[in-house]
ROFIDREN-873445 format. One line per 8 residues: number of its first residue (from 0); their letters; for each residue x, y, z of N, C-alpha, C, O, CB. Coordinates in steps of 0.2 Angstrom, whole numbers, padded with zeros to 4 digits. Glycine has a CB too. Layout:
! ROFIDREN-873445
NUM> A> X:Y:Z:X:Y:Z:X:Y:Z:X:Y:Z:X:Y:Z  ...
***
This chain:
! ROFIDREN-873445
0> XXXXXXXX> -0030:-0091:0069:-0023:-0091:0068:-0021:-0086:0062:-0023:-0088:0057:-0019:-0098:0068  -0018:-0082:0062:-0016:-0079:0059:-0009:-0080:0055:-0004:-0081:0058:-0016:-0075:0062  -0009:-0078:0046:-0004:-0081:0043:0003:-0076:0045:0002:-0070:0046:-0005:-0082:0036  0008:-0078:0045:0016:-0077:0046:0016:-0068:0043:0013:-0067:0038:0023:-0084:0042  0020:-0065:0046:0022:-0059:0041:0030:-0059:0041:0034:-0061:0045:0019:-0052:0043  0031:-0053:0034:0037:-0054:0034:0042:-0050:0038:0040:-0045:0041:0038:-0054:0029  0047:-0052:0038:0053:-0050:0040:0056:-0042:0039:0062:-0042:0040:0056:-0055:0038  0054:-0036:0037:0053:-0031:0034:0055:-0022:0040:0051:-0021:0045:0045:-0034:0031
8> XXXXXXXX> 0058:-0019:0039:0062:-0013:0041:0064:-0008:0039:0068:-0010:0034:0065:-0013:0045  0064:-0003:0041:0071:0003:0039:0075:0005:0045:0073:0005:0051:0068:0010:0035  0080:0006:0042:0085:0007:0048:0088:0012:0042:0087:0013:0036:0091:0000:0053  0096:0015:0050:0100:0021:0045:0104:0014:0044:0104:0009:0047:0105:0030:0048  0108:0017:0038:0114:0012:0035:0120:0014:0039:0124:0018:0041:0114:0013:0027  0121:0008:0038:0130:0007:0038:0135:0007:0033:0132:0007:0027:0133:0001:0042  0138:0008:0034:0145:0009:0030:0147:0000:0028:0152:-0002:0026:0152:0014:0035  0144:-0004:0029:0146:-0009:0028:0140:-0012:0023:0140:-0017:0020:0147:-0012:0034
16> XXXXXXXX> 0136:-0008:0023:0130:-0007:0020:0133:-0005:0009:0129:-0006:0004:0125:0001:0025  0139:-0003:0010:0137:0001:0005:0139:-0005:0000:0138:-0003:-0006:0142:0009:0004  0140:-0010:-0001:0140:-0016:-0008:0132:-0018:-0008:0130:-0021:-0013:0147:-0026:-0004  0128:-0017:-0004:0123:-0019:-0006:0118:-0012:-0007:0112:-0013:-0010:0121:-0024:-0002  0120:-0007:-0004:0116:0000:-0008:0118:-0001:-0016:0115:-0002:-0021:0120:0009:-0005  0124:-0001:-0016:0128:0000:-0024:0124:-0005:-0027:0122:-0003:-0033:0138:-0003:-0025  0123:-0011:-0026:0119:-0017:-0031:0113:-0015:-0031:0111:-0015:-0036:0118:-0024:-0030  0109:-0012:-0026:0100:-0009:-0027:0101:-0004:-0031:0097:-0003:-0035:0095:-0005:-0021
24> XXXXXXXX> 0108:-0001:-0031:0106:0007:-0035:0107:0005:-0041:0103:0006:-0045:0110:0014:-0033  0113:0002:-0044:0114:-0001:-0050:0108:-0004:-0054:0106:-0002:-0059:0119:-0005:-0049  0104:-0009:-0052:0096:-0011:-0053:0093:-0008:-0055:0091:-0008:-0061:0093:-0013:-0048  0091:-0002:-0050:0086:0003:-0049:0087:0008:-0055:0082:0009:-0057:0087:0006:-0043  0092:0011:-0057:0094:0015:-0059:0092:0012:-0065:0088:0015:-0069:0101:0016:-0057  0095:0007:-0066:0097:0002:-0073:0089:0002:-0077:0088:0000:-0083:0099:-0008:-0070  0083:0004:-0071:0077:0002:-0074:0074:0008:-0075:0070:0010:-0080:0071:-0003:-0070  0075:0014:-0070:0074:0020:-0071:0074:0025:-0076:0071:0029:-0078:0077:0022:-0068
32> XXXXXXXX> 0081:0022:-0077:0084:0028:-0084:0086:0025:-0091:0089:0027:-0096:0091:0033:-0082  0082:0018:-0089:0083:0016:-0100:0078:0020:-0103:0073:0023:-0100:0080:0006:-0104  0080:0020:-0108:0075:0023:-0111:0075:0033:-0110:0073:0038:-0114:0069:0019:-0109  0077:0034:-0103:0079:0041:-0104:0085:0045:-0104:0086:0051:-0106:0077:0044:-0100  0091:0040:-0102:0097:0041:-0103:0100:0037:-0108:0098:0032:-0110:0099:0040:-0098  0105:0038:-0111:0109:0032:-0116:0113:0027:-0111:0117:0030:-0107:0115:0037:-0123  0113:0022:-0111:0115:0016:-0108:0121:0019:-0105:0120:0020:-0099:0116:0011:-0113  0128:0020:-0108:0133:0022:-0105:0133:0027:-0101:0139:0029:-0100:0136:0022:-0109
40> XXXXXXXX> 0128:0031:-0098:0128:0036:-0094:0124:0032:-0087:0122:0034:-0082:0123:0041:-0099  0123:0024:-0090:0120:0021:-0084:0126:0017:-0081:0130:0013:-0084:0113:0014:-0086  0126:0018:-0075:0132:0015:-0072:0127:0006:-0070:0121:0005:-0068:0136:0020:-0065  0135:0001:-0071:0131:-0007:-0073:0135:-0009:-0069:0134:-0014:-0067:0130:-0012:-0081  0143:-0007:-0066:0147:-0011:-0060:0147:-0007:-0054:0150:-0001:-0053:0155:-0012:-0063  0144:-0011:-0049:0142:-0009:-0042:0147:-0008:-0037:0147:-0004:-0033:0138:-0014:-0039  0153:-0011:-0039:0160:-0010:-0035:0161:0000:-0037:0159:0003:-0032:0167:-0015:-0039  0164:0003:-0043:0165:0009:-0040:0158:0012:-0038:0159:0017:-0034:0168:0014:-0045
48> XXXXXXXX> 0150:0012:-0039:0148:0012:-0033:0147:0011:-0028:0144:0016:-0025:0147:0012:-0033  0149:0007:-0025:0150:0005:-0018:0154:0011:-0017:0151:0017:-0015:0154:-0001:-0016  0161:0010:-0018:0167:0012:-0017:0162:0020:-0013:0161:0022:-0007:0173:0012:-0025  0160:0025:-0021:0157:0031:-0020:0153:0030:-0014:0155:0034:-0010:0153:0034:-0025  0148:0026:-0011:0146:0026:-0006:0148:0025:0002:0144:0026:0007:0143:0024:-0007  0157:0023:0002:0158:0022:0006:0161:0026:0010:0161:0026:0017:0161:0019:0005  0162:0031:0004:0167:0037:0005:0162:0044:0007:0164:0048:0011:0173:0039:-0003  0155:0044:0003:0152:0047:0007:0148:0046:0013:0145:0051:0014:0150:0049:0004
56> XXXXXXXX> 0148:0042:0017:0145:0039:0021:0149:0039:0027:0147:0041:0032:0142:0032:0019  0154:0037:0025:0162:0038:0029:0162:0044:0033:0162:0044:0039:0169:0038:0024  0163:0051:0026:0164:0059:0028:0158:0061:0025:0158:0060:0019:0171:0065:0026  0151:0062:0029:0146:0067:0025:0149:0074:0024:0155:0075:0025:0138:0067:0029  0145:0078:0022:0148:0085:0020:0144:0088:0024:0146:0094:0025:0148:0087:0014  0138:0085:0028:0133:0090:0033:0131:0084:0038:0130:0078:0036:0125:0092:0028  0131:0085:0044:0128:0082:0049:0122:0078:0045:0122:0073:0043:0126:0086:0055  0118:0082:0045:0113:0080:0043:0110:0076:0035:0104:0075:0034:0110:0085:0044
64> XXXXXXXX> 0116:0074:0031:0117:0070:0028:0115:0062:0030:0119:0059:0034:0122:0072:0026  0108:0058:0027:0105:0052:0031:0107:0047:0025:0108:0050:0019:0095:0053:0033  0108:0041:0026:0104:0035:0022:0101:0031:0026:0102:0028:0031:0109:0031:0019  0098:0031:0024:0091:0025:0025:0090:0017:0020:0090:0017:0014:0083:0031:0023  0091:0011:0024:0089:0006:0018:0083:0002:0024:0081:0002:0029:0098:-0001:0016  0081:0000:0016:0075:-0006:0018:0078:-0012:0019:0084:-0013:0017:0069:-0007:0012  0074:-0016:0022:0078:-0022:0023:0070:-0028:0025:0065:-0028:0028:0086:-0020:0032  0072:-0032:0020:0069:-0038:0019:0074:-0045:0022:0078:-0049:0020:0068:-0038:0012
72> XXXXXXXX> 0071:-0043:0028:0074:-0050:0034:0082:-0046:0036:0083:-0041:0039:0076:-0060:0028  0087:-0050:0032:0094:-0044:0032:0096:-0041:0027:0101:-0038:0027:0101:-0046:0034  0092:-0042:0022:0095:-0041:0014:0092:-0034:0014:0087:-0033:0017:0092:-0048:0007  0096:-0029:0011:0093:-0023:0009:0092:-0024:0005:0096:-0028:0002:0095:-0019:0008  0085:-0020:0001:0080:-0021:-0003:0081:-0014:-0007:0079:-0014:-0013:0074:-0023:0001  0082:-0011:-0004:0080:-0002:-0005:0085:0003:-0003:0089:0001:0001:0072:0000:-0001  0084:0010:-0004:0089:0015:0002:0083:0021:0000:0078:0021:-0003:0100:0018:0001  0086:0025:0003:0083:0034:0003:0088:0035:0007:0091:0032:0012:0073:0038:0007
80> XXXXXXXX> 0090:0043:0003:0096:0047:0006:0091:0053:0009:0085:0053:0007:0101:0050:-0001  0092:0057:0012:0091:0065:0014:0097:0068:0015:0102:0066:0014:0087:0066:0021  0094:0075:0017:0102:0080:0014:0098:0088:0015:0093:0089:0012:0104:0077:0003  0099:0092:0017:0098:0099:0017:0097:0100:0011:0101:0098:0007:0101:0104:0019  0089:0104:0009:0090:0105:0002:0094:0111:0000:0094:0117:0002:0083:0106:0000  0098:0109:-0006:0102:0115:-0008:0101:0119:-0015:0104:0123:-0017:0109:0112:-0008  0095:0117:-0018:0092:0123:-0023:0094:0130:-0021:0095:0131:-0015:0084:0123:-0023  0094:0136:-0026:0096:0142:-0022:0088:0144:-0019:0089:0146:-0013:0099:0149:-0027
88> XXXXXXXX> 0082:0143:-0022:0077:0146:-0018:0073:0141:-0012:0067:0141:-0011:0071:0148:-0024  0077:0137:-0009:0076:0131:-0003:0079:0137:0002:0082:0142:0000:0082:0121:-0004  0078:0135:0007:0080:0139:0015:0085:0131:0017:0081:0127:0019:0070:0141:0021  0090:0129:0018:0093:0124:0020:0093:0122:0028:0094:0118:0031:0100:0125:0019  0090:0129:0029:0090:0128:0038:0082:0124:0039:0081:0119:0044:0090:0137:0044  0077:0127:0034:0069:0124:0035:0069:0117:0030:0067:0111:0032:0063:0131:0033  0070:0119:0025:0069:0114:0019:0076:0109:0019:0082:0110:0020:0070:0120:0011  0074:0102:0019:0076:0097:0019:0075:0095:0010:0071:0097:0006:0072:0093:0027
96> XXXXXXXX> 0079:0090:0009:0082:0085:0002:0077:0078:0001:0082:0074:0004:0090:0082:0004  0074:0075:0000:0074:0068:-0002:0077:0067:-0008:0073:0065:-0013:0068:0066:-0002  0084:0066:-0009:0088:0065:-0014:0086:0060:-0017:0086:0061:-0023:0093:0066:-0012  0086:0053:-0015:0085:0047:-0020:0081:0044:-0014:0082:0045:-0008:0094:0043:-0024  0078:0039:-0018:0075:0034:-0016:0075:0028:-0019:0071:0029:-0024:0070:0035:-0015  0076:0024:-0019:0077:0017:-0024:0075:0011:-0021:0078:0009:-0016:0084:0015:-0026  0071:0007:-0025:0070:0001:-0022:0072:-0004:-0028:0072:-0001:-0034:0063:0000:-0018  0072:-0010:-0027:0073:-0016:-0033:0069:-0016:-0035:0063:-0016:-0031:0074:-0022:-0032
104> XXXXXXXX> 0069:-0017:-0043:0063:-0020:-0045:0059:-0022:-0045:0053:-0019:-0045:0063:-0021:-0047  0060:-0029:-0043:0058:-0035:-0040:0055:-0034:-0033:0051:-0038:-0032:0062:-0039:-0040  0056:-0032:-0031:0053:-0028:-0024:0049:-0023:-0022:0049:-0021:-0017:0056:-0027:-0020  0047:-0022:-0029:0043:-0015:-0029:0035:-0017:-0027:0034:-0023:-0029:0044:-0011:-0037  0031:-0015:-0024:0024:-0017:-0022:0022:-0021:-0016:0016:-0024:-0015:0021:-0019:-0026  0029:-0019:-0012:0029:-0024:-0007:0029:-0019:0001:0029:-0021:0007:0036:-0030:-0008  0029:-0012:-0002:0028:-0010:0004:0035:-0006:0006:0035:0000:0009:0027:-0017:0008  0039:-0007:0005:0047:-0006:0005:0047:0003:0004:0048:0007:0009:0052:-0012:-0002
112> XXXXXXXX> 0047:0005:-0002:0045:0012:-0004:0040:0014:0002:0042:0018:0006:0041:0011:-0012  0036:0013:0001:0030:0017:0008:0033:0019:0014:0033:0025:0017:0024:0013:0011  0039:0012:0017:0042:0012:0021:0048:0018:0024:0050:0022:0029:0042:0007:0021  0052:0016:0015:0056:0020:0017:0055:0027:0015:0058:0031:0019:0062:0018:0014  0051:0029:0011:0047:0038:0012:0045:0039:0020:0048:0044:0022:0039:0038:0006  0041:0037:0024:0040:0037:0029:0046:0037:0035:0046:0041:0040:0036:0034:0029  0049:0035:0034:0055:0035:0037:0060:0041:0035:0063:0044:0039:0057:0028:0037  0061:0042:0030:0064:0048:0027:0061:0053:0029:0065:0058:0031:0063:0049:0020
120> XXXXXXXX> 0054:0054:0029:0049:0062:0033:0052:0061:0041:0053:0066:0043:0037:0060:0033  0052:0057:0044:0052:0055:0051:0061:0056:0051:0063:0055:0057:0047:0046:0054  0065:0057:0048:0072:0059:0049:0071:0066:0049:0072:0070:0053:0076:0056:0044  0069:0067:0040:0067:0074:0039:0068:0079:0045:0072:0082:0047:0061:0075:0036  0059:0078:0047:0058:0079:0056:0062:0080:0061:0063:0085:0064:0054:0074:0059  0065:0074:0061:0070:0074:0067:0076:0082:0067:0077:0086:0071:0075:0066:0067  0078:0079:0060:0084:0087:0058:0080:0093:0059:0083:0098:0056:0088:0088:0048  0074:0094:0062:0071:0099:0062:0069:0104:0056:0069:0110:0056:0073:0102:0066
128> XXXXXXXX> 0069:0098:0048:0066:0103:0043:0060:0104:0044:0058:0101:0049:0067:0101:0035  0056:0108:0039:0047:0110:0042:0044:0108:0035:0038:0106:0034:0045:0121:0044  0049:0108:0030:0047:0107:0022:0053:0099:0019:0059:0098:0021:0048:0118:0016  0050:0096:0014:0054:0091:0012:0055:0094:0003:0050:0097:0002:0049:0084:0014  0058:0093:0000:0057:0092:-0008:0060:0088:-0010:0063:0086:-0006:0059:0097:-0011  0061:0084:-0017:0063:0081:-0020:0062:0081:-0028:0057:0085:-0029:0061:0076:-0017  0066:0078:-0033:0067:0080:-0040:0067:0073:-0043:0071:0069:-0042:0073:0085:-0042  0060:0073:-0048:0059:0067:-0049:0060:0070:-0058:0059:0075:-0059:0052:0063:-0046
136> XXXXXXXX> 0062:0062:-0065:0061:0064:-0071:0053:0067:-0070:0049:0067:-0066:0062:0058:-0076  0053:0069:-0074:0046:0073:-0078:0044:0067:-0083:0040:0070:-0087:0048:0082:-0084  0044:0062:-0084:0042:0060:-0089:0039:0051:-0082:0036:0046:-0084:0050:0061:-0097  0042:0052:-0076:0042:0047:-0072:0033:0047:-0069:0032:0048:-0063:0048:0048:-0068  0028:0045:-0073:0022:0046:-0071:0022:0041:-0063:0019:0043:-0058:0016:0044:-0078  0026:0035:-0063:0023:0032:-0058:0025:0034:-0052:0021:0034:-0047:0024:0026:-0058  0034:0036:-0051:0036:0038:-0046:0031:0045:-0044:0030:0045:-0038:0043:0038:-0046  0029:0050:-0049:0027:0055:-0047:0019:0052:-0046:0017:0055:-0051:0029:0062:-0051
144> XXXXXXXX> 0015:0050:-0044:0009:0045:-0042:0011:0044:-0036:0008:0047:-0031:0008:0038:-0045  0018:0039:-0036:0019:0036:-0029:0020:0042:-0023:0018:0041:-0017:0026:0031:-0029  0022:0047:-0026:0025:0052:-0020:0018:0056:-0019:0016:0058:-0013:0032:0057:-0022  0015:0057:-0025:0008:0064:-0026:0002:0058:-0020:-0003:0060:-0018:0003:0065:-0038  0005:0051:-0020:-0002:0047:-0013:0000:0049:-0008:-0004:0049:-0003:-0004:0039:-0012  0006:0050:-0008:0008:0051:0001:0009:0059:0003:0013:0061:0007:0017:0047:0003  0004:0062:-0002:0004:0069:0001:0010:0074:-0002:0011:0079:0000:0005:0067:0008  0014:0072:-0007:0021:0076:-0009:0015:0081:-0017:0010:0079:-0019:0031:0069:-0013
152> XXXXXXXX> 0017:0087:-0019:0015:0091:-0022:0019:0093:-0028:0025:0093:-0027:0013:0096:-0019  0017:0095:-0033:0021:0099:-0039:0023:0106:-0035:0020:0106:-0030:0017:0102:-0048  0027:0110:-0036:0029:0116:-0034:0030:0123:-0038:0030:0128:-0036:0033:0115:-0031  0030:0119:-0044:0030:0121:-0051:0038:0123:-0054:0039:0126:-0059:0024:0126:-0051  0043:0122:-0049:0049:0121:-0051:0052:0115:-0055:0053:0109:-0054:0052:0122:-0046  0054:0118:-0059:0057:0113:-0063:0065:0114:-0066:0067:0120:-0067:0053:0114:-0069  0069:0108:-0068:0077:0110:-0071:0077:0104:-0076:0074:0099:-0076:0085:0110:-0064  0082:0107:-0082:0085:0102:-0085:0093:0102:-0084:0096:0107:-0085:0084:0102:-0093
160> XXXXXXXX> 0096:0095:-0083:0101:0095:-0081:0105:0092:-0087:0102:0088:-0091:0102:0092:-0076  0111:0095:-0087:0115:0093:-0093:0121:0087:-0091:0126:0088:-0088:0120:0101:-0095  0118:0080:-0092:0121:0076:-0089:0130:0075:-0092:0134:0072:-0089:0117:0070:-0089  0131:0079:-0097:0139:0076:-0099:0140:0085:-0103:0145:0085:-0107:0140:0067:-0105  0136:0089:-0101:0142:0096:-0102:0142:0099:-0108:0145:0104:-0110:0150:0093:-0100  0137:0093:-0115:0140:0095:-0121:0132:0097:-0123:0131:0098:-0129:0145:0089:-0126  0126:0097:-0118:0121:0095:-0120:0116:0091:-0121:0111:0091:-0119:0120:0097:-0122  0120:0086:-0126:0115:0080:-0130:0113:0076:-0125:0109:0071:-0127:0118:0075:-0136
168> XXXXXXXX> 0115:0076:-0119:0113:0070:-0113:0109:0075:-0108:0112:0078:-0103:0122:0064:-0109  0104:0077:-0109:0100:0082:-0103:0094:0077:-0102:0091:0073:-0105:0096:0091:-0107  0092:0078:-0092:0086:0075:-0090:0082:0080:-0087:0083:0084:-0083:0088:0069:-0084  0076:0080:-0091:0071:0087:-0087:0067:0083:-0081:0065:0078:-0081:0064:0091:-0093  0067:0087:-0077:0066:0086:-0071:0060:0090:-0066:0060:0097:-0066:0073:0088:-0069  0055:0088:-0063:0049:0093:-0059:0053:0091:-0051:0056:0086:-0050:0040:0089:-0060  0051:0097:-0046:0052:0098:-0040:0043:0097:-0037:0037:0100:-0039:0057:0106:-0040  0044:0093:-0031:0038:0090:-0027:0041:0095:-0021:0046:0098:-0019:0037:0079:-0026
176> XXXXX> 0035:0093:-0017:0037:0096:-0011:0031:0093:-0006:0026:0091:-0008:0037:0104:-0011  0032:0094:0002:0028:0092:0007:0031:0095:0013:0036:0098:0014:0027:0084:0009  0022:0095:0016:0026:0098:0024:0029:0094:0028:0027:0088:0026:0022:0102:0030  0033:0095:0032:0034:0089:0036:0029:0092:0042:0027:0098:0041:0042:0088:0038  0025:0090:0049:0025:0089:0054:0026:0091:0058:0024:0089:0063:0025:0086:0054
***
């Protein structure tokens, strides 16, 4: 006899979805960027999150604008976004986005992340991109591990972003990439 397994999927999200994206991402975020961001540049109330997700999920700006959540039984656990990649040296018709991917802390090593990466590539695919990229910190050795096992690469593009305009809040950033299929 074999023991029980869990309850465990990705699906695209709904819009009804977005109070519990907003709490994974607030989490997520919250563990992501101590230490690289100054606190108040971390958003900690999930409501105007939500809110922002309702409204983009509501009217994407591109067909091909995806969310994706993990889901542990019914509870979302995680999301991944996709999106045409819009770098100026990306091709938007070939080159596809993995914009964010987030899962709970607490739920990290359970599988959730593998899932929803794969399911992100198999959307990718579907929008008929040929190439995937995504922009992780430079300083994030695990997420870039997690992505460098499932086959994603340096490209050797890189940006620092000026998070508030005056300089003192910049995140440097590496660009990965994969084929898709």
């Amino acid at each position: 006899m074999s023991s029980p397994t869990a309850d465990v999927s990705v699906r695209v999200a709904w819009s009804d979805d977005a109070d519990a994206i907003a709490a994974v991402q607030v989490r997520a975020w919250g563990e992501q960027y101590a230490g690289v961001l100054p606190p108040e540049a971390i958003p900690t109330d999930p409501e105007p999150v939500a809110e922002a997700w309702r409204t983009s999920m509501g009217r994407p700006a591109d067909a091909r604008n995806r969310v994706l959540v993990a889901l542990e039984r019914n509870r979302v656990v995680g999301y991944a976004v996709t999106t045409p990649a819009a770098d100026p040296d990306c091709d938007p018709i070939a080159d596809g986005e993995l914009a964010e991917l987030a899962v709970v802390p607490d739920e990290r090593g359970r599988g959730h992340g593998s899932r929803l990466l794969q399911a992100a590539a198999e959307t990718l695919e579907a929008d008929r991109f040929t190439r995937a990229v995504t922009w992780t910190i430079a300083t994030d050795d695990r997420r870039r591990a997690f992505l460098e096992s499932a086959g994603w690469a340096p490209d050797s593009a890189h940006r620092e972003l000026d998070l508030d305009g005056s300089g003192t809040t910049t995140l440097k950033q590496v660009r990965l990439h994969t084929a898709l299929a």
